[in-house]
KELOGU-103934 format. One line per 4 residues: for each residue x, y, z of N, C-alpha, C, CB. Coordinates in pm, 1 decimal. Glycine has a CB too. Layout:
KELOGU-103934
X/Y/Z/X/Y/Z/X/Y/Z/X/Y/Z  ...
END
This chain:
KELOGU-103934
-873.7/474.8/-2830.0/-965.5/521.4/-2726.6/-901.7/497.5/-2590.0/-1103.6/449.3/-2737.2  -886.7/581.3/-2506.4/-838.9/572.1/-2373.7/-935.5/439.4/-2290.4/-857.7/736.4/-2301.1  -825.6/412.8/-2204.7/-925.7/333.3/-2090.2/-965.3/365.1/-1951.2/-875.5/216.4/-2063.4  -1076.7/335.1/-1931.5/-1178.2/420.1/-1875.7/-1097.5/338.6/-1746.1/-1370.2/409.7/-1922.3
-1129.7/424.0/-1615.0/-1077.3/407.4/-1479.3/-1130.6/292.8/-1425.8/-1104.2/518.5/-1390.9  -1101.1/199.9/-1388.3/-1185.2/98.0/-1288.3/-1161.9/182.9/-1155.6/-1117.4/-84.4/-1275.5  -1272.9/193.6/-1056.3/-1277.0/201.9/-916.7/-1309.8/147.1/-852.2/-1309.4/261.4/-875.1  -1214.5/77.5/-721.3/-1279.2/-31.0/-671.9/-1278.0/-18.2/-529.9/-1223.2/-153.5/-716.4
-1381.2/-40.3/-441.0/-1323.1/-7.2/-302.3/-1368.9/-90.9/-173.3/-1357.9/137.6/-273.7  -1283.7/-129.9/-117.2/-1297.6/-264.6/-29.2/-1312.4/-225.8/141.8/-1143.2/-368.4/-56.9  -1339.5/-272.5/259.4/-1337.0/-264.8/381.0/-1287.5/-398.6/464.0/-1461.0/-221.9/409.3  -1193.3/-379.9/508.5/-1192.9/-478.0/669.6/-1161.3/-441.0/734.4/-1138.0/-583.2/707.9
-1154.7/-548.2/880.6/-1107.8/-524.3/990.6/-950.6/-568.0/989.3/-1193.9/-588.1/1087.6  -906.2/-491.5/1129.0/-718.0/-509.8/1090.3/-708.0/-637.9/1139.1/-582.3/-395.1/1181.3  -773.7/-768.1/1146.2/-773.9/-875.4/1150.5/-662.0/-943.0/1030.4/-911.3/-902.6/1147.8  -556.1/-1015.1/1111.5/-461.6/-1049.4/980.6/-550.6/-1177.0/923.6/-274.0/-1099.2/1025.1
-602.2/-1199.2/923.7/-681.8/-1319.6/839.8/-769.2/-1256.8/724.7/-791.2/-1411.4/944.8  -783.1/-1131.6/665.6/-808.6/-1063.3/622.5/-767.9/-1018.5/480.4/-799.7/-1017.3/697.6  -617.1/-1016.2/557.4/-513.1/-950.7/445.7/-544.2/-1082.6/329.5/-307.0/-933.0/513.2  -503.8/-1207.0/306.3/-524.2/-1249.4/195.6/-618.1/-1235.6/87.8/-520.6/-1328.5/215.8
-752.4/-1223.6/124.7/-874.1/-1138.2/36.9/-813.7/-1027.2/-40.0/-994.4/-1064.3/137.5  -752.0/-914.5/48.8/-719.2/-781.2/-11.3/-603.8/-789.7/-79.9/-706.7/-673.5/82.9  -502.0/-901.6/-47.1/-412.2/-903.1/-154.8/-448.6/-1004.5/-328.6/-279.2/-963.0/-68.6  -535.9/-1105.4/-288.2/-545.9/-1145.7/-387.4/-701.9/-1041.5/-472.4/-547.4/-1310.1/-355.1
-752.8/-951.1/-444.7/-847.5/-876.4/-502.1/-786.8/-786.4/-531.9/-951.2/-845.9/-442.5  -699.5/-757.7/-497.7/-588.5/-630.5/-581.0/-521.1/-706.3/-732.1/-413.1/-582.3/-447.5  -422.0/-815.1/-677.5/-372.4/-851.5/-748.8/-458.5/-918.6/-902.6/-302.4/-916.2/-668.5  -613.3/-1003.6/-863.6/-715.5/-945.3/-955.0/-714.6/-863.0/-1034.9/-790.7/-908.7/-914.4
-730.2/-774.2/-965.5/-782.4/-626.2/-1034.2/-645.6/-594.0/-1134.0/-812.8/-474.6/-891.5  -508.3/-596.7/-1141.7/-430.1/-564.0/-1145.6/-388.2/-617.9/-1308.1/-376.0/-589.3/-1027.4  -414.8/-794.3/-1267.9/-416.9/-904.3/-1388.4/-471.8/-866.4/-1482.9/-475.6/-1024.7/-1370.2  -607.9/-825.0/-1516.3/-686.8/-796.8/-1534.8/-681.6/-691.7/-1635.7/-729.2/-790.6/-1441.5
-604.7/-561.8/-1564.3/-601.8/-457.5/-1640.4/-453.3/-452.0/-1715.8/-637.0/-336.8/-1552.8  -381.7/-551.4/-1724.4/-267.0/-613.9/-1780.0/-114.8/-590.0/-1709.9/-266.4/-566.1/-1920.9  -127.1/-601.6/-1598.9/9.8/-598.1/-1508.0/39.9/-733.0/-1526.8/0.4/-554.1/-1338.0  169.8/-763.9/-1497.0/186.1/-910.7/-1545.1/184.1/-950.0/-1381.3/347.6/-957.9/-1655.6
249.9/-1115.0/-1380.8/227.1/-1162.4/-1265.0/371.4/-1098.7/-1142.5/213.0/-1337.5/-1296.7  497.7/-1074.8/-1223.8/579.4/-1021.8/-1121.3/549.0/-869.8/-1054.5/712.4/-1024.0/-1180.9  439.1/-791.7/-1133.5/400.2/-629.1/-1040.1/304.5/-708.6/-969.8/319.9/-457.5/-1133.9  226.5/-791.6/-1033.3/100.9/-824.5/-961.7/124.4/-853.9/-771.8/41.1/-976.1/-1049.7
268.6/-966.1/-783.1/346.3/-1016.8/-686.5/409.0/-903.7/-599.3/446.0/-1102.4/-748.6  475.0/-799.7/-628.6/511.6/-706.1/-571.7/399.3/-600.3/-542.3/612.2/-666.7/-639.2  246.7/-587.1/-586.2/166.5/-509.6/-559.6/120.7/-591.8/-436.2/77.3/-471.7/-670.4  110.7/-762.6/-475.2/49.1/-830.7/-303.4/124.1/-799.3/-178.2/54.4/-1006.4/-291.9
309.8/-781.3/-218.9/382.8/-766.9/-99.0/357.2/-683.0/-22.0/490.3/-753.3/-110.3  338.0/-529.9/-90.5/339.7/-370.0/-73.3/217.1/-417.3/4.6/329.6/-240.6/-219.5  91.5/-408.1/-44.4/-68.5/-422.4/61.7/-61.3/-521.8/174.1/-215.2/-486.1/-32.0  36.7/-621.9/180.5/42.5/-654.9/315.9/143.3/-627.4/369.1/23.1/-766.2/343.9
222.0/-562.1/368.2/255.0/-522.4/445.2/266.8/-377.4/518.0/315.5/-569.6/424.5  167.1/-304.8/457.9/82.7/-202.3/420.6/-3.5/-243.7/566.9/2.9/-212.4/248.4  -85.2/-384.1/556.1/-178.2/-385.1/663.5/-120.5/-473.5/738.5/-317.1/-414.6/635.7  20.6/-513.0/738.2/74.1/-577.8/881.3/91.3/-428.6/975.6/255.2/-680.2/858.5
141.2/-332.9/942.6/162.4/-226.9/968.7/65.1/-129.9/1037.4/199.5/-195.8/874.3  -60.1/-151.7/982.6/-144.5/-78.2/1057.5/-216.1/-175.4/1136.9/-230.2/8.1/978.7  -209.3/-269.0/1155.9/-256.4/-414.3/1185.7/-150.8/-390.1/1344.8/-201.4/-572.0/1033.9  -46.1/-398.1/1310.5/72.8/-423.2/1445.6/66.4/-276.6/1505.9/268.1/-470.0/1389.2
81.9/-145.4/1436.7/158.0/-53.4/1510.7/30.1/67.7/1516.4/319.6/-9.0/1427.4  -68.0/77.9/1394.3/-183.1/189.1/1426.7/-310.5/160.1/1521.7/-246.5/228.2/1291.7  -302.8/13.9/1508.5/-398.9/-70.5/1620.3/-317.5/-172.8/1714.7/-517.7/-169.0/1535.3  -198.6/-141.9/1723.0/-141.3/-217.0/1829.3/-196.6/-340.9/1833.7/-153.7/-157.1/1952.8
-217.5/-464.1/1733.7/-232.6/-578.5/1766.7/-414.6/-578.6/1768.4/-141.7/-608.7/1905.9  -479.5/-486.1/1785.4/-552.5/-528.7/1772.2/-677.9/-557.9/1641.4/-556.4/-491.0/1854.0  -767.4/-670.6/1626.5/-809.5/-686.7/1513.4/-971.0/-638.0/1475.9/-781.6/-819.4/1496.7  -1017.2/-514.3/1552.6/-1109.2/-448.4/1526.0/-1098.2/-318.9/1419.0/-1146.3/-422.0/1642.4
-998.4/-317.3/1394.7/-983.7/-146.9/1373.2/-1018.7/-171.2/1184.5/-765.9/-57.5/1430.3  -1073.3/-39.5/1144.2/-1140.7/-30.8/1024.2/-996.1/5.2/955.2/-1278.8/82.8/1014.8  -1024.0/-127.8/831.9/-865.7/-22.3/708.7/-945.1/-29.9/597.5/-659.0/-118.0/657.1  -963.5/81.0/539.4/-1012.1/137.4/404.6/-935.2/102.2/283.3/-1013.8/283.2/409.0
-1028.3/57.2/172.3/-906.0/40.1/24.2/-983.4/126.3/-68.2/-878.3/-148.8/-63.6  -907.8/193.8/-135.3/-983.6/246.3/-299.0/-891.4/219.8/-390.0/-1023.4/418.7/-326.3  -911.4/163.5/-517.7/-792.3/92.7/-602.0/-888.0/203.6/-707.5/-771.0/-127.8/-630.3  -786.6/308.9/-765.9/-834.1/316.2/-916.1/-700.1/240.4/-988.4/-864.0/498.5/-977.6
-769.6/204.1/-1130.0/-634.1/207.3/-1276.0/-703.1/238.4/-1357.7/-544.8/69.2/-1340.5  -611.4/317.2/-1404.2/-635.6/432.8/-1543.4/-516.0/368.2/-1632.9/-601.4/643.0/-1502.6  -579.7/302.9/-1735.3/-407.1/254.2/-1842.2/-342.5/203.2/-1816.5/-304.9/320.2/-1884.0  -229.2/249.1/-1760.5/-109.7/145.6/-1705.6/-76.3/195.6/-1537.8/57.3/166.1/-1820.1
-148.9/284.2/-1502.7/-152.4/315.9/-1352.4/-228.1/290.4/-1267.4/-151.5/412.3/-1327.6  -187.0/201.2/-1144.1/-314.1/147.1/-1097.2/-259.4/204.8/-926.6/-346.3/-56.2/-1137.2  -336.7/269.0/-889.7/-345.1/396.2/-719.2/-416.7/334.1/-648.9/-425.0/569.7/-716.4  -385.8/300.3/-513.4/-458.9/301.1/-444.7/-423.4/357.9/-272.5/-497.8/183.4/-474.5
-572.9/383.7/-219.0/-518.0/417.8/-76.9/-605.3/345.1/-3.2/-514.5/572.4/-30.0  -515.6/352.7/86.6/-538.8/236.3/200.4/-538.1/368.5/336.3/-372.7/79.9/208.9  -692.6/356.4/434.4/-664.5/438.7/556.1/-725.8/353.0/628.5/-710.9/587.1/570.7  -633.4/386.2/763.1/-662.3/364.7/850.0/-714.1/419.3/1016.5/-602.2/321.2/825.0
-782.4/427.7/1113.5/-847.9/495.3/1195.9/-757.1/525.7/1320.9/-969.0/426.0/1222.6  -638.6/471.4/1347.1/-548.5/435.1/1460.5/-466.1/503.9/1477.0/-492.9/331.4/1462.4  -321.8/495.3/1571.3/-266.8/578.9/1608.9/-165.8/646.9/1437.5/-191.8/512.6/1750.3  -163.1/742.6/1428.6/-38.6/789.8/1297.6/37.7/762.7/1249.7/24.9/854.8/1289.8
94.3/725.2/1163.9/240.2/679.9/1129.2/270.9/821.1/1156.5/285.1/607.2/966.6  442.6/836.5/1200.6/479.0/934.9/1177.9/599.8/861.1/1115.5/479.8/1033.5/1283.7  613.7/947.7/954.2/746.1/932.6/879.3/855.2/977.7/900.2/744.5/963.3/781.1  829.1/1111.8/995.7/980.5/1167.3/1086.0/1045.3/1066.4/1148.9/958.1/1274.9/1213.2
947.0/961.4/1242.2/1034.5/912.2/1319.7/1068.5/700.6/1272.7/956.7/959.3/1487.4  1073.2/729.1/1167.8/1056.3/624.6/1096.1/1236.6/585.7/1001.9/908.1/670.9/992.7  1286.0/489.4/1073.0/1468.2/469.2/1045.3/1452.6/331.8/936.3/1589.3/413.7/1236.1  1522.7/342.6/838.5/1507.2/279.0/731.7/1640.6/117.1/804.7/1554.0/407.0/567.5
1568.5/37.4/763.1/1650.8/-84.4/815.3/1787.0/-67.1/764.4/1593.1/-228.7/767.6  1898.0/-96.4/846.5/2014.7/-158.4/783.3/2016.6/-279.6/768.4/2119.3/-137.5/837.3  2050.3/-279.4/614.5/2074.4/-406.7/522.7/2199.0/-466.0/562.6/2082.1/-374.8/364.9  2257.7/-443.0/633.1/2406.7/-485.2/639.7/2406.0/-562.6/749.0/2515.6/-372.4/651.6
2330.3/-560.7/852.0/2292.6/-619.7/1017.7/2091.6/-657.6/1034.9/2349.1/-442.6/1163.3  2084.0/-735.5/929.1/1946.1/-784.8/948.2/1864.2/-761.0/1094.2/1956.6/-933.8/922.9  1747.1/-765.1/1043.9/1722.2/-777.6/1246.2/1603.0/-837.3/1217.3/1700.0/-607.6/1376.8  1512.8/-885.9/1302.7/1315.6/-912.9/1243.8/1241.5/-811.2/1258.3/1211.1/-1025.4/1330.8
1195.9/-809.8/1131.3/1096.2/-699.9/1157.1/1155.6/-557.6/1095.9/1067.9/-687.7/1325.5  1042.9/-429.2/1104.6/1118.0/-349.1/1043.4/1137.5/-327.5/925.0/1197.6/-360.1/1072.3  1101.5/-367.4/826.1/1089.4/-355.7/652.7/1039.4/-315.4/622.1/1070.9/-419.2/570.2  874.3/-325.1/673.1/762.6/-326.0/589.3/792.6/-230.8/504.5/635.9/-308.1/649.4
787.5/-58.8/546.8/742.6/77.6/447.3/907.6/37.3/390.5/696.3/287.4/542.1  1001.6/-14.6/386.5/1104.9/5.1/307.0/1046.6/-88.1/193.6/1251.3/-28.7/372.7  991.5/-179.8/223.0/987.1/-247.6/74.0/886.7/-198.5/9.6/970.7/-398.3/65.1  785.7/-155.3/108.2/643.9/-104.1/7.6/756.0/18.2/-73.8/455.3/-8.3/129.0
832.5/133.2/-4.7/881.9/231.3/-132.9/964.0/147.2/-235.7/987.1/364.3/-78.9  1030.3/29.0/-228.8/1073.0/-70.4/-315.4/1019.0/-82.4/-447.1/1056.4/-180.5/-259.0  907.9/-155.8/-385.7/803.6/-180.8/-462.1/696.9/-129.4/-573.0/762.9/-202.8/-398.9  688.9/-35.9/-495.1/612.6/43.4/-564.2/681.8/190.8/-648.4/511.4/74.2/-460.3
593.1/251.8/-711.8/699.4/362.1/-789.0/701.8/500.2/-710.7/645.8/399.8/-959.2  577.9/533.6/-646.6/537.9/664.6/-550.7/458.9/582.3/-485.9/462.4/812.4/-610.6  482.3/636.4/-333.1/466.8/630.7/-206.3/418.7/767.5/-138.3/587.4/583.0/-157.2  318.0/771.4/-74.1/302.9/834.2/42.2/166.0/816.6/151.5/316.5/962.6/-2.6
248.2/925.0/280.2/163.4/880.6/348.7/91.9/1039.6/430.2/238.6/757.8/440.6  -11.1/1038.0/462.5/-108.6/1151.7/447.8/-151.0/1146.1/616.6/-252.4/1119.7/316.9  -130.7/1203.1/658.7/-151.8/1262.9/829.2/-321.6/1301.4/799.9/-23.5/1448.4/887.6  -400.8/1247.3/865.6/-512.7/1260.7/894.3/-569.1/1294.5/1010.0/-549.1/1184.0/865.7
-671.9/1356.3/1021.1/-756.6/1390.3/1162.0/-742.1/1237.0/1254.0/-956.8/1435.2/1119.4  -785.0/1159.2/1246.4/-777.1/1039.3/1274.0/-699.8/927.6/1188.0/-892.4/1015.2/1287.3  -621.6/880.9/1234.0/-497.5/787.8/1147.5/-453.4/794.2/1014.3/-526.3/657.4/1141.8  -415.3/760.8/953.7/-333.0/773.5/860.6/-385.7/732.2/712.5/-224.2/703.5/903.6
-368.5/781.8/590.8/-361.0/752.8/457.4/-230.3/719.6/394.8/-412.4/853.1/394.8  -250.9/582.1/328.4/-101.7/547.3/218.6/-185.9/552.2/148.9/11.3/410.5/206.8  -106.6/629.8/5.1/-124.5/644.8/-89.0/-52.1/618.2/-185.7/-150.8/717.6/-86.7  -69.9/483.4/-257.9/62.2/426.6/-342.5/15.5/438.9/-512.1/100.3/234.1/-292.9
133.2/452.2/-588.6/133.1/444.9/-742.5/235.0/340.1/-763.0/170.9/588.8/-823.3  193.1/218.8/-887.8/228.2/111.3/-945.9/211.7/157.2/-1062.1/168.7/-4.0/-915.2  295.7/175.9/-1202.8/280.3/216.8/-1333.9/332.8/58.9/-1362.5/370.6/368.2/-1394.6  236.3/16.2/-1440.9/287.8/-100.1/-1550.4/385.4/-85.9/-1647.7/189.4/-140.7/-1630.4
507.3/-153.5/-1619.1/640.7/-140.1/-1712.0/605.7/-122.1/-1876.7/738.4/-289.2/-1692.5  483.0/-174.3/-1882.8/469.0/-145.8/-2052.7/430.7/-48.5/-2095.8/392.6/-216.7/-2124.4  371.9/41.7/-1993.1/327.4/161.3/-1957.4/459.5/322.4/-1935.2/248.6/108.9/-1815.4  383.4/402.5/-1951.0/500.6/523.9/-1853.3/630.8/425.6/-1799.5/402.7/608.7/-1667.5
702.7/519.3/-1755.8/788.2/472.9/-1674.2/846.2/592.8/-1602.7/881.8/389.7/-1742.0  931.3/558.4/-1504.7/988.9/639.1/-1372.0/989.6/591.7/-1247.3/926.0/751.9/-1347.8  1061.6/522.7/-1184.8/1083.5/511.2/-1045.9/1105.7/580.0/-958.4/1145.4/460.6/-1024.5  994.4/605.3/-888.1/992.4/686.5/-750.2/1025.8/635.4/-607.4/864.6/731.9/-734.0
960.8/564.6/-561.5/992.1/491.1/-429.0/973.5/630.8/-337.9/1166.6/404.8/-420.6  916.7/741.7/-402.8/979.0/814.4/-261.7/870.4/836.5/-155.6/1046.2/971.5/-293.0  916.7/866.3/-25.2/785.9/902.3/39.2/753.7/1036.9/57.6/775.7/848.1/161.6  678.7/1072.1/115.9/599.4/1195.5/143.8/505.3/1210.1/204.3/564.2/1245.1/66.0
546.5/1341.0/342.9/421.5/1354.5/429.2/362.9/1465.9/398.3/440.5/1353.8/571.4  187.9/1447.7/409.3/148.8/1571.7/410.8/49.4/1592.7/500.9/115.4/1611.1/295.9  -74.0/1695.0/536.0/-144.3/1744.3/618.5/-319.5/1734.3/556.7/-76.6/1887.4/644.3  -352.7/1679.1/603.2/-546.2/1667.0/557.8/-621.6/1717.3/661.4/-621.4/1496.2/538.0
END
């Protein structure tokens, strides 16, 4: 018998005191539906820094701004998107760190496509949608990492 979708869907403010709730209620959710603890660990990295990101650069620092979660998992795939109300990511103008000359800062969306298997991010009327896929290794398989913009 197939397994039925969990949907789960969360709200805060881009307050970084925040992010720990949403990473450990993912990573929950995640345990749960049998990801082990190293996706679980790389699903906490990806969501914060997911909302350092819209936290630092779509609200510029500030800790009012609304970030949206919807987590489905279906089987061994567990999606979720994260939006936010603030200024856009734009992925055009977005330069992938060199690994060779460290600097601070600057990682985040490289490790979330790391991390995760599909990546993207969704241009909205008002700020932005990530939209990430995590397949459980015991599950499907295929590594994506890739990103992708599109138009809503």
């Amino acid at each position: 018998m197939p397994d039925r979708a969990v949907v789960e869907t969360r709200a805060i403010t881009s307050a970084p005191v925040h992010f720990r709730g949403i990473r450990d209620w993912l990573a929950g959710v995640a345990r749960a539906k049998g990801f082990d603890e190293h996706e679980a660990l790389e699903l906490m990295v990806a969501v914060n820094e997911a909302c350092a990101n819209i936290h630092r650069h779509a609200y510029c620092g500030r800790e009012d701004g609304a970030i949206e979660f919807q987590l489905e998992v279906r089987e061994s795939i567990l999606s979720l998107r994260i939006r936010d109300y603030g200024s856009r990511f734009r992925l055009e103008a977005y330069q992938q760190p060199d690994l060779e000359h460290p600097t601070e800062g600057g990682y985040g969306v490289f490790l979330i496509r790391e991390l995760m298997d599909e990546v993207e991010y969704v241009q909205m009327k008002a700020g932005t949608e990530l939209r990430m896929l995590k397949v459980h290794r015991g599950g499907p398989t295929g590594k994506g990492g890739q990103a992708h913009v599109g138009e809503s």
